[in-house]
N, C-alpha and C positions, 0 to 999 in steps of 0.2 A: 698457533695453539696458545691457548690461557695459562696459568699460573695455578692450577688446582690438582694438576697433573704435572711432574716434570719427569724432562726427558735427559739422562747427562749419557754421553758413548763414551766408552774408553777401552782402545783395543779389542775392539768387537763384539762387547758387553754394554748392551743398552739397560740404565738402569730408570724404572717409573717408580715417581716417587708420588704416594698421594699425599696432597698438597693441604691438607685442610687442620695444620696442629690441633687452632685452638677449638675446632670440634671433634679433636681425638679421631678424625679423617674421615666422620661420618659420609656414607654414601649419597651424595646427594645427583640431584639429575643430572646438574650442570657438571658435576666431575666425572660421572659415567660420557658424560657427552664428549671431555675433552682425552677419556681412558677411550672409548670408541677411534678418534682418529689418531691414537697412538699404534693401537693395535694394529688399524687400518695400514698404516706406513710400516709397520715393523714386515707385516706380512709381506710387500713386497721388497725388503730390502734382506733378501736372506745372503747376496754376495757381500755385502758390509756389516750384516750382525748376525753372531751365529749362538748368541745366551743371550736373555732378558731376563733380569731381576726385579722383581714388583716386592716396592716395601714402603712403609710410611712414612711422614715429618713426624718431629716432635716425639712425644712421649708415647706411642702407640704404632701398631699396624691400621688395627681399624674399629674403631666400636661398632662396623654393623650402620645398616639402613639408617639414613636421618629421620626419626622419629619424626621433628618438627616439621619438614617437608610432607610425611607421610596426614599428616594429621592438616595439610592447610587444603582447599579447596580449587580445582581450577589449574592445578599443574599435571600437565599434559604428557606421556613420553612422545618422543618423536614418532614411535611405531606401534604396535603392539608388542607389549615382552620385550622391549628394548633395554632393561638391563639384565635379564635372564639370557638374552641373544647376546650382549657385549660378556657378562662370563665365559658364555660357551666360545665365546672366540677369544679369551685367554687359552683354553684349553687346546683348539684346533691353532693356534700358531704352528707355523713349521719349526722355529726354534725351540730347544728347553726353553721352561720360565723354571728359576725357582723362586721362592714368598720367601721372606726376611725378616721374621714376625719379631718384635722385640714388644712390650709394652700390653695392650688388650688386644686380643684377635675373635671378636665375637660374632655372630649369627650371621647376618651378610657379609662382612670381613672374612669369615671361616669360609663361607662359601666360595667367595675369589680365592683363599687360597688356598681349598681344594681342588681349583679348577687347574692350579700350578701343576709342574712336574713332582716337583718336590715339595716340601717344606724343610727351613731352618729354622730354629729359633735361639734364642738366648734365655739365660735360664731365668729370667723374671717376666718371662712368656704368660700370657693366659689366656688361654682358649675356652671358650664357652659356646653353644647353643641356646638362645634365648626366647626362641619362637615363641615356646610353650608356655612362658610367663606373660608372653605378651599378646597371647590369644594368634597367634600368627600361624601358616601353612607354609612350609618352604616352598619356594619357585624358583631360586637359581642352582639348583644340586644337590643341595645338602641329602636329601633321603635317597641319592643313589649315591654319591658320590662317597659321602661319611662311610656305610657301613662297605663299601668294598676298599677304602683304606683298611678301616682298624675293624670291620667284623660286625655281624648286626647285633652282635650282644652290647658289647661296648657302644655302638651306634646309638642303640635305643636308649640305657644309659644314660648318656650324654645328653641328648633328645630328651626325654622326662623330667632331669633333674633341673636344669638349666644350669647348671654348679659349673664354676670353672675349673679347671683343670691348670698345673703349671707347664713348664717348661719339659720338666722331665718326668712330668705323670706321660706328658702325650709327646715324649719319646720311648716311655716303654708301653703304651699303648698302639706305636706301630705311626701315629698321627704324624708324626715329624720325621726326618731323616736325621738329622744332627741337633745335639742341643750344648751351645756352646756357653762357658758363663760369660756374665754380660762385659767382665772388663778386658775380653779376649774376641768378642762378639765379630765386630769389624774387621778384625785382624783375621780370626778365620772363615768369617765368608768371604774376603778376600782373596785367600789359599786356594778355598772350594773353586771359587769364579776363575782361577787362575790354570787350576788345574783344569777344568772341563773345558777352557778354551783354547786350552794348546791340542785337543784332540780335532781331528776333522770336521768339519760343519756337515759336511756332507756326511758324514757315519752319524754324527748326532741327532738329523734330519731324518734320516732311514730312519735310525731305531725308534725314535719317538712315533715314525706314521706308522711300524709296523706294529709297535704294541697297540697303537690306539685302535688299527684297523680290525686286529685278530681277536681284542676283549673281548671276549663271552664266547669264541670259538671252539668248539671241540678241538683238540687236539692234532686229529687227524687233518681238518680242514686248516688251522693254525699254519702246519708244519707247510703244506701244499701252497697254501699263500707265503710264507718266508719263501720257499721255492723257485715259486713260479711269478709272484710280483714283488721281489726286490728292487730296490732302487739302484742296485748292480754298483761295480766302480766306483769312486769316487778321481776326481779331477786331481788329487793331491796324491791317490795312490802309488804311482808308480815312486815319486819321489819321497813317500815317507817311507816303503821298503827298501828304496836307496838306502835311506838314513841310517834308517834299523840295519842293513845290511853292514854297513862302513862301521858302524858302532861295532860289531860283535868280530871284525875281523882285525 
């Protein structure tokens, strides 16, 4: 693997960091190419990693698509929709991901990291959508993804203006899960990472295919699918109600 993407494990927490400071980690092909075979390995390595954290170098998460790539002639993806296909499989990992946003998090940036589980960010965070100033059509999520986080009012919003947003605008707009300030930042995604991975991988791996699978399902059909295709037991169960057991006696 290249250096545009890195990969660090620590105690079962794989962390991608995009690689590209001094372009504020703009998206460019070759980093989607080396974000593709990270993905590619994480997915089958779910008995050695059960959390992936995806966050940026340098002063940023992501400013979004490389303009200057997008505007040169002659570069090719490997596939058709091949970086709309490498989000969706941030999304479809069997692990959580959660996004780490500190710095800009804008238009294709926002996009990857709504393909996340989560979002975190630090409070000199700033999220924007910029399509619209730049004449552009989203392709990797954003007009589904945006408004079933935070709501198609706020969605469109977002979408029209192209305005950023901070830290704790888009934690009270629902956009983020945590917003930590910056000189505490690391310390508690740290905590976050720490705590989510002392719970079972295997319970974390259920929950995440069930809500993915049951989205947009009535209710009723919802409940029937929890049901009837759980992912049942996990390998660890018997000895975490051990634990729990010994602890309360």
């Amino acid at each position: 693997m290249g250096d545009l993407v890195l990969r660090a494990d620590r105690n079962g927490i794989a962390t991608l960091t995009l690689n590209r400071p001094d372009k504020l980690n703009s998206l460019s092909q070759p980093l989607f190419i080396e974000l593709r075979g990270h993905l590619e390995d994480l997915a089958r390595q779910t008995g050695q990693i059960g959390l992936v954290v995806l966050r940026g170098a340098g002063k940023a998460f992501s400013a979004g698509n490389d303009i200057a790539e997008m505007t040169q002639r002659g570069v090719r993806q490997p596939e058709p929709n091949f970086k709309a296909k490498t989000v969706e499989m941030v999304a479809q990992l069997p692990q959580p991901v959660i996004c780490a946003v500190h710095g800009v998090c804008y238009t294709g940036g926002l996009e990857l990291a709504l393909a996340c589980d989560f979002i975190v960010a630090s409070q000199s965070a700033r999220f924007a959508d910029t399509h619209a100033r730049l004449g552009l059509i989203p392709m990797w999520g954003m007009s589904q993804r945006l408004p079933r986080r935070i709501g198609r009012a706020k969605a469109i919003e977002m979408m029209t203006t192209s305005r950023p947003y901070s830290g704790a605008e888009a934690l009270a707009m629902g956009l983020v899960n945590y917003c930590f300030p910056d000189a505490a930042f690391e310390e508690e995604l740290r905590r976050l990472t720490e705590t989510i991975i002392a719970n079972s991988w295997h319970t974390l791996r259920g929950n995440k295919r069930l809500l993915r699978e049951t989205e947009g399902m009535p209710l009723s059909e919802g409940l029937a699918h929890e049901i009837y295709r759980t992912p049942g037991l996990g390998p660890d169960t018997r000895e975490r109600l051990a634990a729990f057991s010994s602890r309360k006696s």
